[in-house]
N, C-alpha and C positions, 0 to 999 in steps of 0.2 A: 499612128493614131487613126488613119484614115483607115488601114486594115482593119485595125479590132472594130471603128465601127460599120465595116462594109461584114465582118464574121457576126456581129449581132445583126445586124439586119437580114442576113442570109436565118440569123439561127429564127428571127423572129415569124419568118416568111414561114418557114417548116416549120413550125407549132402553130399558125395561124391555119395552115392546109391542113396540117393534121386535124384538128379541130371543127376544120368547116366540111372534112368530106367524111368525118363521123357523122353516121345518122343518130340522132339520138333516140330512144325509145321510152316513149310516156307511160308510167304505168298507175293503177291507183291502189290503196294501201289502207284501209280502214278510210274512203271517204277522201285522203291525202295523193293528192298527183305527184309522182318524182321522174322525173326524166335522167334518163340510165341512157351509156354508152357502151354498145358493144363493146365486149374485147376484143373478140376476134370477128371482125366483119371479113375475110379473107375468102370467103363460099366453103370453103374446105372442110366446113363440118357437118355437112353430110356426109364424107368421107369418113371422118372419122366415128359418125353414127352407124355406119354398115361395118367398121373393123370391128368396134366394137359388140356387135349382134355377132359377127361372124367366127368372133373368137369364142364365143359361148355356142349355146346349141343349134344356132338357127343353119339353115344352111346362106349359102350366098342370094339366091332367088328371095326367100323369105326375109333375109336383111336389108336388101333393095328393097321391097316390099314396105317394109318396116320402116325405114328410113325414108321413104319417099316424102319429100316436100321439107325435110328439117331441117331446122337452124342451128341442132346444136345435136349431142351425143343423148338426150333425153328421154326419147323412145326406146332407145337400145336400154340405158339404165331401167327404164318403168318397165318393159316388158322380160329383160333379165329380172329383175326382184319379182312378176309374177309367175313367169315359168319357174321358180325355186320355190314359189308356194303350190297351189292346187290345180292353177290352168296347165291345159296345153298347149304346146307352141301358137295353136291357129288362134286359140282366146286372146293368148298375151299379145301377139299381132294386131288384132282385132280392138283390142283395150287401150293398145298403147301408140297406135300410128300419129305421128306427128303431135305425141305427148310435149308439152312444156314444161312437165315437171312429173313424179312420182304422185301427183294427186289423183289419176284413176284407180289406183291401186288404194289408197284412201279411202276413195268413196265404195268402192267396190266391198271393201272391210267393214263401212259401217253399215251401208245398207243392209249387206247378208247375215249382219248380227241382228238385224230386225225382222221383219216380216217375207222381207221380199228373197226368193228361189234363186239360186244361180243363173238364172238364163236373164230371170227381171234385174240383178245386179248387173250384168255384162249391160245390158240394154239400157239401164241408167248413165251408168257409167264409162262407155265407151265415147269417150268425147276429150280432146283434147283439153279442155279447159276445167274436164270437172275434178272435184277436189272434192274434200270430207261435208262441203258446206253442201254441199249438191247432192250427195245424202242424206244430210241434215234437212233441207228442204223438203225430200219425197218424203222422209218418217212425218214429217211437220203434217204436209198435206196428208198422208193415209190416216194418219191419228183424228182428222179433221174427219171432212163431210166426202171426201175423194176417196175413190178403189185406187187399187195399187197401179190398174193402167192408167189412170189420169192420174196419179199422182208422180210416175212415171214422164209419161207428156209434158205434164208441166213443168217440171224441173229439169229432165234431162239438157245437157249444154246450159243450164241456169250461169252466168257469168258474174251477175250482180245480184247480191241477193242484203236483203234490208239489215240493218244494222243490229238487226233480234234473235238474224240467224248466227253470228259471235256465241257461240255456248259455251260456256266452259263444261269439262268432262263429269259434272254431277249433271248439268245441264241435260247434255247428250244422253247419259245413261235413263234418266227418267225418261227423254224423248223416243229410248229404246223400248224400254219397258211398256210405255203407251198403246205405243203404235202393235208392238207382240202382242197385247192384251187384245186387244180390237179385233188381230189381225183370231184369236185365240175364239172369242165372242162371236164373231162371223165366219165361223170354219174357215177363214180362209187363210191361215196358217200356211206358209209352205211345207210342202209334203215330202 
């Protein structure tokens, strides 16, 4: 008797440790805060963020590169999916360093179906955090009273944005057409 409860006490002590030297990480969700637990807190996945660059095109220097600072295999996945689209390696590097998710490649898609050039797309969109809303946001502003560089400035790295920028994709596509029209009206069209 004394064993089994000296083996629950042991078992209780390791799921108490396990539990208390996970960090847990806060994130927010439409407005909604959820605290998430790594799965793998182990460091090693920067590691496994450079095998994976380095098994595609990048060489080793540019997957160090690439990888520098990550937490997880993210930037390798964002910048493999945009070198198999239209960038080059130095762009997809450039777009995707210390990516958290495939959302520069997102925003990068929506903006350059609006008004804004390849180079204003990369320069919005080169930011870790930004995502399709972060697109959403520049078309919002350029369609407004802002040029495409302050509409640019303003939203570039945007991380929270009002609960207006939620579109749904008829939403989007009108906010496209806006902003083209404008962009159409003020010669300033990309070229």
């Amino acid at each position: 008797m004394v064993r089994c409860q000296l083996k629950l006490l042991i078992l209780i002590l390791f799921m108490f440790s396990l539990n208390v030297f996970s960090k847990p990480i806060i994130i927010e969700v439409n407005g909604i805060k959820h605290s998430c637990t790594p799965l793998n807190n182990n460091g090693g996945t920067r590691i496994d963020c450079i095998n994976l660059a380095y098994s595609g095109p990048f060489s080793r220097d540019e997957a160090q590169q690439l990888c520098q600072g990550a937490y997880d295999d993210m930037p390798a996945r964002c910048a493999l999916r945009a070198y198999r689209g239209s960038f080059t390696k130095e762009e997809a590097i450039r777009m995707c360093i210390r990516a958290k998710s495939e959302g520069p490649i997102d925003c990068f898609e929506l903006a350059y179906s609006g008004p804004f050039t390849k180079e204003e797309s990369l320069r919005l969109c080169s930011n870790n955090r930004a995502s399709s809303r972060t697109a959403q946001c520049a078309l919002d502003a350029y369609r407004g009273p802002y040029s495409k560089d302050e509409a640019i400035e303003l939203c570039r790295g945007q991380q929270r944005l009002n609960r207006e920028m939620f579109m749904n994709k008829d939403l989007i596509q009108d906010l496209v057409k806006e902003a083209n029209l404008k962009a159409f009206r003020t010669n300033d069209y990309k070229e």
